[in-house]
MARMITOR-779280 format. One line per 10 residues: their letters; for each residue x, y, z of N, C-alpha, C, O. Coordinates in steps of 0.1 Angstrom, whole numbers, plus 5000, padded with zeros to 4 digits. Atoms other than C-alpha are relative to their C-alpha. Layout:
// MARMITOR-779280
a	X,Y,Z,X,Y,Z,X,Y,Z,X,Y,Z ~ ...;
// end
This chain:
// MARMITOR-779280
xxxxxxxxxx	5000,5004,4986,3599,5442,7629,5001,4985,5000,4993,4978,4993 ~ 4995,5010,4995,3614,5409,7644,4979,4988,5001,4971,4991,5009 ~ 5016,5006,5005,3575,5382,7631,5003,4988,5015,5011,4984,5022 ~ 5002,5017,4990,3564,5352,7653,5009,4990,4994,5015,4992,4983 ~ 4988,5008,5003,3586,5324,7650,4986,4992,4988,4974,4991,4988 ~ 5007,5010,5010,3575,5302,7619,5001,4986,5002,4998,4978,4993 ~ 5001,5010,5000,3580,5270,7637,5000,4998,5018,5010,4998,5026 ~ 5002,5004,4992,3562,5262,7667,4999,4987,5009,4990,4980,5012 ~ 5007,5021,4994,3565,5227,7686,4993,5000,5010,4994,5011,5016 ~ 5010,5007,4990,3542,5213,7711,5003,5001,5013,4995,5001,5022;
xxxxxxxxxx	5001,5000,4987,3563,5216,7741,5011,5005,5001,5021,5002,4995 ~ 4989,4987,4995,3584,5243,7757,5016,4994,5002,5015,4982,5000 ~ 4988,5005,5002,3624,5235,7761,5007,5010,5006,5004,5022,5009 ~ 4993,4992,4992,3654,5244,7776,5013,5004,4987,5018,4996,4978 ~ 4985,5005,5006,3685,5259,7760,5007,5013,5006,5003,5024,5010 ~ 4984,4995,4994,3721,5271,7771,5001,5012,4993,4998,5013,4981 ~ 4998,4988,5003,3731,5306,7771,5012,4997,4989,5010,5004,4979 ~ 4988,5007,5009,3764,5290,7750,4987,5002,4986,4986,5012,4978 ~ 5006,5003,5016,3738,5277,7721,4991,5009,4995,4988,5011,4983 ~ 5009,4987,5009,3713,5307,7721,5008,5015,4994,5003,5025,4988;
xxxxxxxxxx	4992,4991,5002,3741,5328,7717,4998,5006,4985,4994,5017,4981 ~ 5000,5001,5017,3743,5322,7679,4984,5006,4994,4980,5013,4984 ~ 5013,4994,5003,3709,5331,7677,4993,5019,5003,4983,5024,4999 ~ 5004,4989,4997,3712,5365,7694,5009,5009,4988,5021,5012,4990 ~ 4995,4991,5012,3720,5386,7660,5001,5011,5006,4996,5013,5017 ~ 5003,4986,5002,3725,5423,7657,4987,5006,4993,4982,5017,4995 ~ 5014,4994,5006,3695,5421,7634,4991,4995,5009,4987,5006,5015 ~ 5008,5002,4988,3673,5404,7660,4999,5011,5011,4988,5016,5015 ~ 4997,4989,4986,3687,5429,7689,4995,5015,4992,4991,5024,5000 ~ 5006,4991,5007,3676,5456,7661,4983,5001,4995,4976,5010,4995;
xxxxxxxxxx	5009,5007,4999,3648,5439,7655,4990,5005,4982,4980,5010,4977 ~ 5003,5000,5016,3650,5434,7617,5003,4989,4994,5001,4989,4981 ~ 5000,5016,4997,3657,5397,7618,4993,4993,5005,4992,4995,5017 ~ 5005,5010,4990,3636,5369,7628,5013,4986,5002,5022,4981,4995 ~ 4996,5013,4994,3649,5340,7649,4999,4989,4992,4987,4988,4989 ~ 5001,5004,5005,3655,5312,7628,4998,4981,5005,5006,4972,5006 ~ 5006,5007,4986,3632,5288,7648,5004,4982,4999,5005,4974,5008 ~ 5002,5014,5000,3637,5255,7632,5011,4997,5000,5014,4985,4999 ~ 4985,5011,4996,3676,5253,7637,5003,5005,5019,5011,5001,5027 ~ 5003,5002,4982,3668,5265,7674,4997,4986,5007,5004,4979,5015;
xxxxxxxxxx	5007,5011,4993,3645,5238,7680,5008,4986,5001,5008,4978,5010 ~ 4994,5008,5000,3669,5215,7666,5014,4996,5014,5018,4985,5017 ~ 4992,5001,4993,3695,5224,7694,4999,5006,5012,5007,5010,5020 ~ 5009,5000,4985,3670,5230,7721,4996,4987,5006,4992,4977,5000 ~ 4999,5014,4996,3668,5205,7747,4980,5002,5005,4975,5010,5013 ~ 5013,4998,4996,3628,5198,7748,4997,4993,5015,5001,4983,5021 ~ 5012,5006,4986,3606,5193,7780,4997,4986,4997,4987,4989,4990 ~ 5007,5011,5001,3596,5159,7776,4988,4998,5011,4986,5006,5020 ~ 5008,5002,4992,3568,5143,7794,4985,5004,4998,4981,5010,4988 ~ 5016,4996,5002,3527,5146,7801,4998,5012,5006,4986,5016,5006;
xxxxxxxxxx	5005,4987,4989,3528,5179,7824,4996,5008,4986,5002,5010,4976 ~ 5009,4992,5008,3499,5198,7807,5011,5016,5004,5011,5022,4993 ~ 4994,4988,4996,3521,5230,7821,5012,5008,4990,5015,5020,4989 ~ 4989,5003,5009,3548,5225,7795,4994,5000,4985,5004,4999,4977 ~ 5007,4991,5011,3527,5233,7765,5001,5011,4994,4995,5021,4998 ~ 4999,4990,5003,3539,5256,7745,4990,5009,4996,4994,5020,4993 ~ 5012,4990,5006,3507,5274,7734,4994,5010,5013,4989,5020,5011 ~ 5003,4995,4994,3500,5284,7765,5004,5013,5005,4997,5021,5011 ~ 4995,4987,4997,3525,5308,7769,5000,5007,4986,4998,5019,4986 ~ 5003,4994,5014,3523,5314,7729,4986,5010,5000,4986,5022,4998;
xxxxxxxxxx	5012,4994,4996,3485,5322,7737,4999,5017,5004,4998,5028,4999 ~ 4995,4983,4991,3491,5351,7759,5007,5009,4997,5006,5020,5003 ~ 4992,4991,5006,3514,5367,7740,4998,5006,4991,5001,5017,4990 ~ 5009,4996,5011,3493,5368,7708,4988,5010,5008,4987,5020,5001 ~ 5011,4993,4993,3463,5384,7733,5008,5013,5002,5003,5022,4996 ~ 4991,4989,4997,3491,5412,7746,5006,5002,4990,5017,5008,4992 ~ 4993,4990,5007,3503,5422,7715,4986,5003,4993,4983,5014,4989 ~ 5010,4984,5009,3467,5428,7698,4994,5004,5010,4984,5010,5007 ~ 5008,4987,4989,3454,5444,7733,5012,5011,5002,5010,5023,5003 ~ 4989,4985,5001,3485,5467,7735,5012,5002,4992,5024,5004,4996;
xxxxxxxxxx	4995,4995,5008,3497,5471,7705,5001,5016,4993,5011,5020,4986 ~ 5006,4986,5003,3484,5506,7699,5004,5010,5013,5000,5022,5016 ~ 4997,4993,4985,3498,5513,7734,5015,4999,5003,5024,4991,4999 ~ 4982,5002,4994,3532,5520,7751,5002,4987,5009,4996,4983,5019 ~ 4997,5018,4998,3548,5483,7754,5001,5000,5014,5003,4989,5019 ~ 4995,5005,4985,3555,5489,7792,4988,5002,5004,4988,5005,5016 ~ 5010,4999,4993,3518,5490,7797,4993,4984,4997,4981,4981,5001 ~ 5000,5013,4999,3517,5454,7791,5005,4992,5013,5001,4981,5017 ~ 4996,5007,4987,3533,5444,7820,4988,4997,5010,4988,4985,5014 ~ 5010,4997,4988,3507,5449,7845,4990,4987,4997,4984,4981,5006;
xxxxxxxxxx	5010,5009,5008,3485,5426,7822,5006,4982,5001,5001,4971,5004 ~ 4990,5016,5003,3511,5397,7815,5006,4993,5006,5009,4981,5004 ~ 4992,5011,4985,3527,5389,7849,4990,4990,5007,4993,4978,5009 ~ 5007,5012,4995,3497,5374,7864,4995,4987,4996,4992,4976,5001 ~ 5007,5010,5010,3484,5359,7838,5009,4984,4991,5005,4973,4988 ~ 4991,5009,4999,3520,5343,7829,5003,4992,5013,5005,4980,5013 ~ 4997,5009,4987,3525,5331,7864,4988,4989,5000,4991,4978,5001 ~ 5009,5008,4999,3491,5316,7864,4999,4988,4996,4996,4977,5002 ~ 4998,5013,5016,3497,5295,7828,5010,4997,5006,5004,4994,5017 ~ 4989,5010,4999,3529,5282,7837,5002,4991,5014,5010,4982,5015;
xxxxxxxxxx	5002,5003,4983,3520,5273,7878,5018,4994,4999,5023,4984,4993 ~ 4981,5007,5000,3561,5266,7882,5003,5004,5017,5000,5015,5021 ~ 4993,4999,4988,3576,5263,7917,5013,5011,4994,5017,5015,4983 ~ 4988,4993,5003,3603,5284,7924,5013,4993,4995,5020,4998,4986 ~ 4990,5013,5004,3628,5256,7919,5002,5002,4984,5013,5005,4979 ~ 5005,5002,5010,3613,5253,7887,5001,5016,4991,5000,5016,4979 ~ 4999,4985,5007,3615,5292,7876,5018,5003,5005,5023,5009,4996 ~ 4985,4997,5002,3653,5296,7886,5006,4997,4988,5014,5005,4983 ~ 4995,5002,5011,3659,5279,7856,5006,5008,4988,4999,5010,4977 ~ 4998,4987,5012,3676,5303,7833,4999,4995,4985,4997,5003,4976;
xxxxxxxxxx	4995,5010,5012,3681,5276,7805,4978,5002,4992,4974,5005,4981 ~ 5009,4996,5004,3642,5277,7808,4994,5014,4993,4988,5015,4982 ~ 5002,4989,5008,3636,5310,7800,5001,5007,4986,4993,5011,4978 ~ 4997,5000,5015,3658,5316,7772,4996,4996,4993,4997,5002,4983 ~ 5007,5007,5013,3640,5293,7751,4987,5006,5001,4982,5007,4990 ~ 5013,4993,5003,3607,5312,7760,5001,5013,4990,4995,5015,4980 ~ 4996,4990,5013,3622,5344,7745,5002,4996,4989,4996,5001,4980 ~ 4992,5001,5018,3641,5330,7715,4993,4992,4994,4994,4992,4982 ~ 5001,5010,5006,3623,5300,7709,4979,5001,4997,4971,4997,4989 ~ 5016,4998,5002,3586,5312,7717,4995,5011,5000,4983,5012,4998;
xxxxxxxxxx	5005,4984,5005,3581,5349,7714,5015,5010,5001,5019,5016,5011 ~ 4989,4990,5001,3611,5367,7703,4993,5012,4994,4999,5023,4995 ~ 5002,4986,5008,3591,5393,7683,4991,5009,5011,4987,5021,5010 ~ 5006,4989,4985,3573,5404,7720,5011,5000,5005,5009,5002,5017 ~ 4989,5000,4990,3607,5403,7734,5002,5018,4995,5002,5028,5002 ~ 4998,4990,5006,3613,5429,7707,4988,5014,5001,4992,5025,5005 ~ 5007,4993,5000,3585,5447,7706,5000,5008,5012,5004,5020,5013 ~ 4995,4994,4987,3586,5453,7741,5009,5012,5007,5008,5023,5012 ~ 4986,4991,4992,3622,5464,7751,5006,5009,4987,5015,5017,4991 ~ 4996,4996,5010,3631,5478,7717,4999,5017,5005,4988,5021,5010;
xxxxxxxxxx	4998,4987,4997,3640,5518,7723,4994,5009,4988,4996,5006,4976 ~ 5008,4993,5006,3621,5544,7708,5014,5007,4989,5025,5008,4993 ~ 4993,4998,5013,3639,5556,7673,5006,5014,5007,4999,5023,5011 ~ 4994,4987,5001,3667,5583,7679,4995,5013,4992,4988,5012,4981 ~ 5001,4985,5010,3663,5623,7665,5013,4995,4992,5012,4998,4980 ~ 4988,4998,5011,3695,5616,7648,4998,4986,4988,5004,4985,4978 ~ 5001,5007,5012,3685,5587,7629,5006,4985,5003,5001,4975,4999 ~ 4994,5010,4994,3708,5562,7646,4997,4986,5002,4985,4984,5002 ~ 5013,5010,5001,3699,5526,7650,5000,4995,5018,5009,4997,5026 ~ 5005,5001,4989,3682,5515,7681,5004,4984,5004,5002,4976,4994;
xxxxxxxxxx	5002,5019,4995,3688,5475,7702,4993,4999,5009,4992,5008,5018 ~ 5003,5004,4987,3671,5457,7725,5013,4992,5010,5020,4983,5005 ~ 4990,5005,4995,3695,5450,7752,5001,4983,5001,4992,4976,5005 ~ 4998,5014,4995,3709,5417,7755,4994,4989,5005,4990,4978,5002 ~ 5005,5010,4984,3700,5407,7790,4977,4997,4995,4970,4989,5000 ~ 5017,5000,5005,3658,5409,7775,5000,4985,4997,4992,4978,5003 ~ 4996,5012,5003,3672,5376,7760,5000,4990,5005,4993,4980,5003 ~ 4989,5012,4996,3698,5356,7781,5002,5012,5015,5013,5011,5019 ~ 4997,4991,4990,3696,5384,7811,4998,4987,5018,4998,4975,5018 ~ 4997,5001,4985,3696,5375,7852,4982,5002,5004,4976,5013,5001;
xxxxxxxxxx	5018,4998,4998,3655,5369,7863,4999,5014,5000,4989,5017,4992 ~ 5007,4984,4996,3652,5409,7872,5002,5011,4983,5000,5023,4982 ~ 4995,5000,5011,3663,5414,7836,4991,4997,4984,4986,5004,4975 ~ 5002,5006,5010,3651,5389,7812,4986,4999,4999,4980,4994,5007 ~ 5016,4996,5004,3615,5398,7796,4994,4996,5001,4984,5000,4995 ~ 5010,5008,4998,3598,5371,7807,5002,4997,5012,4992,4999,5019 ~ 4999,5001,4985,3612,5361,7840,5000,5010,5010,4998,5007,5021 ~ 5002,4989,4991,3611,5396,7854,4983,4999,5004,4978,5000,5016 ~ 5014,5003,5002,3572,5391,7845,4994,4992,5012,4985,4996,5019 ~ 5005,5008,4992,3568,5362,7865,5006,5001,5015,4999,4994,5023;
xxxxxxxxxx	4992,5000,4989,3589,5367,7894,4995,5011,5008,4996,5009,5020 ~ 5006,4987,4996,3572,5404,7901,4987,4990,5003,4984,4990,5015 ~ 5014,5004,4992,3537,5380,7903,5005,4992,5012,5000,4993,5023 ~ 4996,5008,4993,3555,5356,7920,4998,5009,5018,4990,5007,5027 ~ 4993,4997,4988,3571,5377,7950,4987,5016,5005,4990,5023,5015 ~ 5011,4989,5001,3539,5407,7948,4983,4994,5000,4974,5001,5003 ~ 5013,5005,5001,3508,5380,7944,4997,5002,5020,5007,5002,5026 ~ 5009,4999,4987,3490,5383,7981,4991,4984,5000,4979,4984,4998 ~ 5005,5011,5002,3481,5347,7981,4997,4991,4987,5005,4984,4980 ~ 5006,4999,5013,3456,5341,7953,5000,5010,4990,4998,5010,4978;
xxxxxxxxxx	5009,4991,5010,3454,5374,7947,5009,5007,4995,5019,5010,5001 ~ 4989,4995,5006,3472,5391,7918,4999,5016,5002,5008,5024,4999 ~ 5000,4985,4999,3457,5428,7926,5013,5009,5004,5014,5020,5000 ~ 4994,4998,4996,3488,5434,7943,5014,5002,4987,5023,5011,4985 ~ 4994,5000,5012,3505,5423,7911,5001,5010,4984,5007,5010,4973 ~ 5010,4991,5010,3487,5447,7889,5009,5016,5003,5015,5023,4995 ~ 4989,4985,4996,3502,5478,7912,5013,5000,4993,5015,5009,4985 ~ 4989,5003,4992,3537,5465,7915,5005,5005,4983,5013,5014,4979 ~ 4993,5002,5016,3541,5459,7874,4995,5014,4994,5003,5019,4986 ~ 5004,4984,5006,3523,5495,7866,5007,5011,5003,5004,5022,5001;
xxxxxxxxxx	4992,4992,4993,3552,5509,7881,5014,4996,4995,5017,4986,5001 ~ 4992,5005,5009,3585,5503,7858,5011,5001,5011,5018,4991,5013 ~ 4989,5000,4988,3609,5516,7888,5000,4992,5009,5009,4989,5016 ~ 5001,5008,4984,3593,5495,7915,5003,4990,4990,5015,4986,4994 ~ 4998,5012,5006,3596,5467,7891,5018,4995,4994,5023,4984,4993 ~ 4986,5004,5002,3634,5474,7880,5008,5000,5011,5019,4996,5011 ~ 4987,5002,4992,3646,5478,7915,5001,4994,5010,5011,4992,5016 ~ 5007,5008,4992,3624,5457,7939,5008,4987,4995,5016,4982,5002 ~ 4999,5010,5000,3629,5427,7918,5018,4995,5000,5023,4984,4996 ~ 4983,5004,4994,3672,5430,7929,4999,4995,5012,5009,4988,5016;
xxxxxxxxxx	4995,4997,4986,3665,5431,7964,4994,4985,5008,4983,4979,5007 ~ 5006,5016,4992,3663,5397,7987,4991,5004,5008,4984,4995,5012 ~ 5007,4998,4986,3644,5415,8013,4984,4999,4990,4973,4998,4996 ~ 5016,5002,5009,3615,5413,7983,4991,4987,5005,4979,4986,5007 ~ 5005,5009,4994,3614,5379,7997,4988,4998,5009,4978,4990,5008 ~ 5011,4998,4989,3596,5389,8026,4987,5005,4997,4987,5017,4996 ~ 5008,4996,5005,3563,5391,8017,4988,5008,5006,4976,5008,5002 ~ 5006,4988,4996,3550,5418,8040,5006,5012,4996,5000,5023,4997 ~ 4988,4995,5005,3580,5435,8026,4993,5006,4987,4993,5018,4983 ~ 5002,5001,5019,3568,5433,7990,4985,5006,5004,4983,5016,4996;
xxxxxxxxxx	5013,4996,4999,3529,5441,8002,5001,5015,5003,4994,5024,4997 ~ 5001,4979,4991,3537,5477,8023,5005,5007,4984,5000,5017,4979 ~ 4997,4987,5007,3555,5487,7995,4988,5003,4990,4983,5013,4987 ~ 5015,4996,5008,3525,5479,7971,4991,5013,5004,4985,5022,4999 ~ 5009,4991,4993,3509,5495,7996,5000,5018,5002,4990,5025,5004 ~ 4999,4988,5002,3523,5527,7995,5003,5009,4984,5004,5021,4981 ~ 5003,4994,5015,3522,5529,7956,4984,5004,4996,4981,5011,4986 ~ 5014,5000,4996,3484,5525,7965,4994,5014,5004,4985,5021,4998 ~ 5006,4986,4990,3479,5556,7988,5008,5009,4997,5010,5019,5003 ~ 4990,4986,5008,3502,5576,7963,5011,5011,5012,5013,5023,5013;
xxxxxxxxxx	4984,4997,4986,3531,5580,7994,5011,5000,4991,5020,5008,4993 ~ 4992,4997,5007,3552,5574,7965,5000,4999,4986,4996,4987,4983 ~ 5008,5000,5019,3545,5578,7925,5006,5002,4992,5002,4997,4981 ~ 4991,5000,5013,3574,5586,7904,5015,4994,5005,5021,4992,5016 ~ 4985,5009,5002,3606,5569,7896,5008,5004,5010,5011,4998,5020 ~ 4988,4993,4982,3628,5594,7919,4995,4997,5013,5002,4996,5022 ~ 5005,5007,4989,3605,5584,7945,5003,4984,5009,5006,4981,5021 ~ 4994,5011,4997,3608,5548,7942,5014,4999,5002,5019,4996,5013 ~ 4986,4999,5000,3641,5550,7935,5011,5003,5011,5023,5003,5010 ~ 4991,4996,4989,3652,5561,7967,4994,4995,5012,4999,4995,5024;
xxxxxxxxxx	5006,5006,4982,3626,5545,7991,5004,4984,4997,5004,4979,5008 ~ 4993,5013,5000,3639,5509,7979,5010,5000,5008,5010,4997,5020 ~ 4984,5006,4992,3677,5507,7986,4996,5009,5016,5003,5004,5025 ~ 5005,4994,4984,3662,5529,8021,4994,4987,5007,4999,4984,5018 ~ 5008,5011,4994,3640,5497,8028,5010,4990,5001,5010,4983,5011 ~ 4993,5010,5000,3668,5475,8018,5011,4999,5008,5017,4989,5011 ~ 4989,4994,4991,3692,5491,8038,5002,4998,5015,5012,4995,5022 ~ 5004,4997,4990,3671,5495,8067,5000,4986,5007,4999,4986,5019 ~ 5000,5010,5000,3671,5456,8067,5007,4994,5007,5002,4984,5014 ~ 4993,5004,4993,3700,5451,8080,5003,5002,5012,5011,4995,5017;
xxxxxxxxxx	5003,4995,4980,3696,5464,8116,4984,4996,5003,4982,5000,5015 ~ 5011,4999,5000,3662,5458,8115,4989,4993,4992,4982,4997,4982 ~ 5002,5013,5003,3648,5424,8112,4986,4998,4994,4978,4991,5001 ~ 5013,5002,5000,3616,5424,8094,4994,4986,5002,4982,4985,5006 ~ 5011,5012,4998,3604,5391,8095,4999,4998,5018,4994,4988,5023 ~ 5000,5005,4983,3607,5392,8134,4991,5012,5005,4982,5011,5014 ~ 5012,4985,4999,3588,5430,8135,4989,4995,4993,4979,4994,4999 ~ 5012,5001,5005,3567,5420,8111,4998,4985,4990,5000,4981,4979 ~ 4998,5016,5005,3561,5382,8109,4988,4997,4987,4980,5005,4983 ~ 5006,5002,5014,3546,5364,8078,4989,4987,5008,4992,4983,5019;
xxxxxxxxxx	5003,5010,4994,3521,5335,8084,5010,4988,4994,5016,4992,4984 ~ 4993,5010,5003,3540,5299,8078,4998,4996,4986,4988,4989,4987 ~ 5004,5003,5014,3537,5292,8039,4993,4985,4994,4999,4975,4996 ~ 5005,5016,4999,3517,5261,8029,5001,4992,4990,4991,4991,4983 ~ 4998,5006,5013,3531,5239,8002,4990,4993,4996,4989,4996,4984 ~ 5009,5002,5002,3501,5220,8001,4993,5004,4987,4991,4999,4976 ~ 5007,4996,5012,3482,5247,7984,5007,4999,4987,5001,4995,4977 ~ 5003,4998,5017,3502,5253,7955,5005,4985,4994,5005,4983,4982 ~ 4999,5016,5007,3512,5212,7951,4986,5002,4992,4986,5001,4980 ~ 5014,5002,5003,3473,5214,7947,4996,5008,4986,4991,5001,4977;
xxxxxxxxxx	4996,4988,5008,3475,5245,7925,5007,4992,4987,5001,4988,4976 ~ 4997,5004,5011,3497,5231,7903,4993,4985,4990,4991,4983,4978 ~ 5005,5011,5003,3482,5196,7900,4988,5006,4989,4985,5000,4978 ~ 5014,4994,5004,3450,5218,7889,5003,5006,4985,4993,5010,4979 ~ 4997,4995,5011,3469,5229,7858,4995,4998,4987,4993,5007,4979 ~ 5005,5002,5007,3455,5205,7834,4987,5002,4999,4984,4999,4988 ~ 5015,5003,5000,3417,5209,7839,5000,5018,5003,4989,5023,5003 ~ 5002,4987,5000,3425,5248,7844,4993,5012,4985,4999,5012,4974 ~ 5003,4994,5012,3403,5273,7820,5015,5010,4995,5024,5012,5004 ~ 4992,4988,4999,3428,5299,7801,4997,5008,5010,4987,5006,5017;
xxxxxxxxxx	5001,4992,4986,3433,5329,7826,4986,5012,4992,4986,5017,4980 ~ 5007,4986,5004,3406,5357,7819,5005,5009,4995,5014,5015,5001 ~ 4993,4984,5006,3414,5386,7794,4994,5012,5006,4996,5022,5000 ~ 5007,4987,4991,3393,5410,7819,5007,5002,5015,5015,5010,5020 ~ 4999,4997,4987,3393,5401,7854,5014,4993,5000,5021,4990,4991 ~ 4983,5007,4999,3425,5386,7871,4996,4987,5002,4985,4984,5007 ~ 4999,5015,4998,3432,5349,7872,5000,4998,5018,4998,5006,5026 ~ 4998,5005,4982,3437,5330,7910,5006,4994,5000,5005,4983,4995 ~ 4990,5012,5003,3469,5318,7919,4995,4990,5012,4984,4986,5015 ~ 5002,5013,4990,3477,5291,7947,4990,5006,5014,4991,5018,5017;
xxxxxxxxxx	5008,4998,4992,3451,5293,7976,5007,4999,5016,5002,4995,5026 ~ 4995,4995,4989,3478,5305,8002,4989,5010,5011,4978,5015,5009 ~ 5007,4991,4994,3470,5323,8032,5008,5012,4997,5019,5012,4994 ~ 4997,4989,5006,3471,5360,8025,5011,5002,5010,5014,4993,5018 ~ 4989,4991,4989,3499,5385,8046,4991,5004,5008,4980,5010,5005 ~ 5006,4989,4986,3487,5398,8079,4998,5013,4996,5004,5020,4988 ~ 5001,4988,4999,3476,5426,8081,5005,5011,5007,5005,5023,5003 ~ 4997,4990,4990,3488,5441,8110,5019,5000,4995,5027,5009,4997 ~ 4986,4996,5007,3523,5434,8094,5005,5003,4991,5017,5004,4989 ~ 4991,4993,5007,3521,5449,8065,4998,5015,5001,5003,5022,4993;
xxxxxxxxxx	5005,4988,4997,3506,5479,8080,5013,5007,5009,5017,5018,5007 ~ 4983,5000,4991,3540,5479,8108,5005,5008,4990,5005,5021,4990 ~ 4989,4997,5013,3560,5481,8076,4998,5012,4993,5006,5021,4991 ~ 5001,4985,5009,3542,5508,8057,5002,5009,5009,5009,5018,5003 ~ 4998,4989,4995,3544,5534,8085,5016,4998,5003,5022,5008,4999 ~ 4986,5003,5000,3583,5521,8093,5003,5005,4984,5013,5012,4983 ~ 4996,4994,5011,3584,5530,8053,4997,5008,4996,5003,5012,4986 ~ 4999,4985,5000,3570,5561,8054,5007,5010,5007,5007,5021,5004 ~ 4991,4995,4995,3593,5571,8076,5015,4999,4996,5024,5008,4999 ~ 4987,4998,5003,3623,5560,8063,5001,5006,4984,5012,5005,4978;
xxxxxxxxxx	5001,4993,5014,3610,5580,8026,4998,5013,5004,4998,5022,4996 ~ 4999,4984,4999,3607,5612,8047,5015,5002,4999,5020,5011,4992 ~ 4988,4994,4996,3640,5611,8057,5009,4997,4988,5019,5003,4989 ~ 4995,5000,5013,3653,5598,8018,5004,5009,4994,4997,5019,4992 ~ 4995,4984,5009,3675,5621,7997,4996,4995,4983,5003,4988,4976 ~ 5007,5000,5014,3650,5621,7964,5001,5010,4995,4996,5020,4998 ~ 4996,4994,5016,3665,5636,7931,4990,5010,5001,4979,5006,5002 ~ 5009,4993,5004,3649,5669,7928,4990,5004,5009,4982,5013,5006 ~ 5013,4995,4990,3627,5671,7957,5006,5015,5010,5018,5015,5015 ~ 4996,4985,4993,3632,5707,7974,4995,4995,5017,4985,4988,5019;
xxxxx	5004,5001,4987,3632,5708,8014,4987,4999,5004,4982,4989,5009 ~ 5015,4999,4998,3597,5721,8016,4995,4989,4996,4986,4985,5004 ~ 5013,5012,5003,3580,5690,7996,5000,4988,5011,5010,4984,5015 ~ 5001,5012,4990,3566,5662,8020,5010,4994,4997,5017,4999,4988 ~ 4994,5011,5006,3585,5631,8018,4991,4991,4997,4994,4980,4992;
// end
């Protein structure tokens, strides 16, 4: 299996889908190759500067914790664990997480053997050999095994609070089809639906799977931020938030970390939303569901 890189530097870095190319092997994507870190680094463009944020160990750190706490466990039960906890360590503006150049070097350059571990496909009956896809690598945020991570805390945190984030990622379908959809944006949007993964309205894949593109759909006639308004966002806090980076403890390996000290979502608008989405999941054509079952 694909080891920790054997050459760590000091501070995280960017590199081009072009130059990590050469690095994405067939034995890597099989995950019987390691990354061969020290002609990476060579043609990785580093972070420069004092931002304590930009530290590579920090996201190293966390990675070493999630693989010996769910190592012995199915790798998609890591998620739930590692989104908040990566959003926390990295405090990044959104500006600042678009970055795709960024990411790829987190995969390849600072945990390719959790990239692997992770997405790598359970061994065929026939013997056949198994990859991790591509995009886990060099993929599109909703994709790439580390940005999907942070982007689910990102667009699912409730202010500070990551409980929201905890649901969203324990759910592999809300998490591959939510984080496509712009209307995620809206962050009473993104709370109802937590919300109804909460009160078990909806629980398996064919479930999600059909009350998403319904919500997203419904969108377009049907203005949520005007039904169900958000309060005004306060850059303030997370300038403050991020400043707080250097003098920040690691995140807790129990309880959850605390992001920026936003104000939370209303309440009365994410409550709007969930009965407006329980209604548009009765009327959903879900894979398998016979007439008689609720919606």
């Amino acid at each position: 299996m694909t080891s920790r890189p054997d050459y760590l530097p000091e501070r995280l870095a960017r590199i081009s889908d072009v130059q990590a190319a050469e690095f994405v092997s067939s034995g890597l994507l099989e995950g019987v190759d390691d990354v061969p870190s020290i002609a990476l680094n060579k043609v990785a463009d580093t972070l420069t500067g004092e931002d304590s944020r930009l530290e590579l160990r920090r996201v190293r750190d966390l990675v070493d914790d999630a693989l010996k706490r769910f190592r012995a466990e199915r790798p998609t039960s890591a998620d739930a664990w590692l989104a908040p906890r990566l959003h926390e360590a990295l405090r990044l503006t959104r500006k600042e997480a678009a970055d795709k150049a960024f990411w790829t070097y987190i995969a390849l350059g600072v945990a390719p053997d959790y990239v692997v571990w992770r997405h790598l496909p359970e061994p065929k009956a026939d013997g056949s050999r198994v990859r991790v896809a591509r995009d886990r690598f060099l993929g599109p945020h909703y994709k790439h095994s580390f940005a999907r991570l942070w982007w689910a805390a990102e667009l699912f945190r409730n202010g500070p609070d990551y409980a929201p984030v905890v649901t969203a990622c324990g759910n592999q379908d809300m998490m591959n089809s939510a984080l496509r959809l712009d209307v995620i944006d809206h962050r009473p949007t993104a709370q109802a639906l937590v919300r109804l993964l909460d009160r078990g309205t909806v629980r398996t894949g064919r479930e999600v799977n059909a009350l998403t593109p319904a919500v997203n759909a419904a969108a377009a006639t049907l203005m949520y931020d005007i039904v169900a308004p958000d309060v005004e966002r306060d850059g303030e806090a997370l300038r403050d938030w991020i400043a707080g980076a250097a003098s920040a403890l690691p995140a807790p390996k129990e309880g959850l970390p605390d992001g920026p000290e936003e104000e939370g979502v209303p309440e009365e608008a994410v409550e709007s939303l969930v009965a407006h989405f329980e209604e548009l999941f009765a009327d959903a054509s879900v894979r398998g569901r016979t007439s008689e079952e609720p919606g």
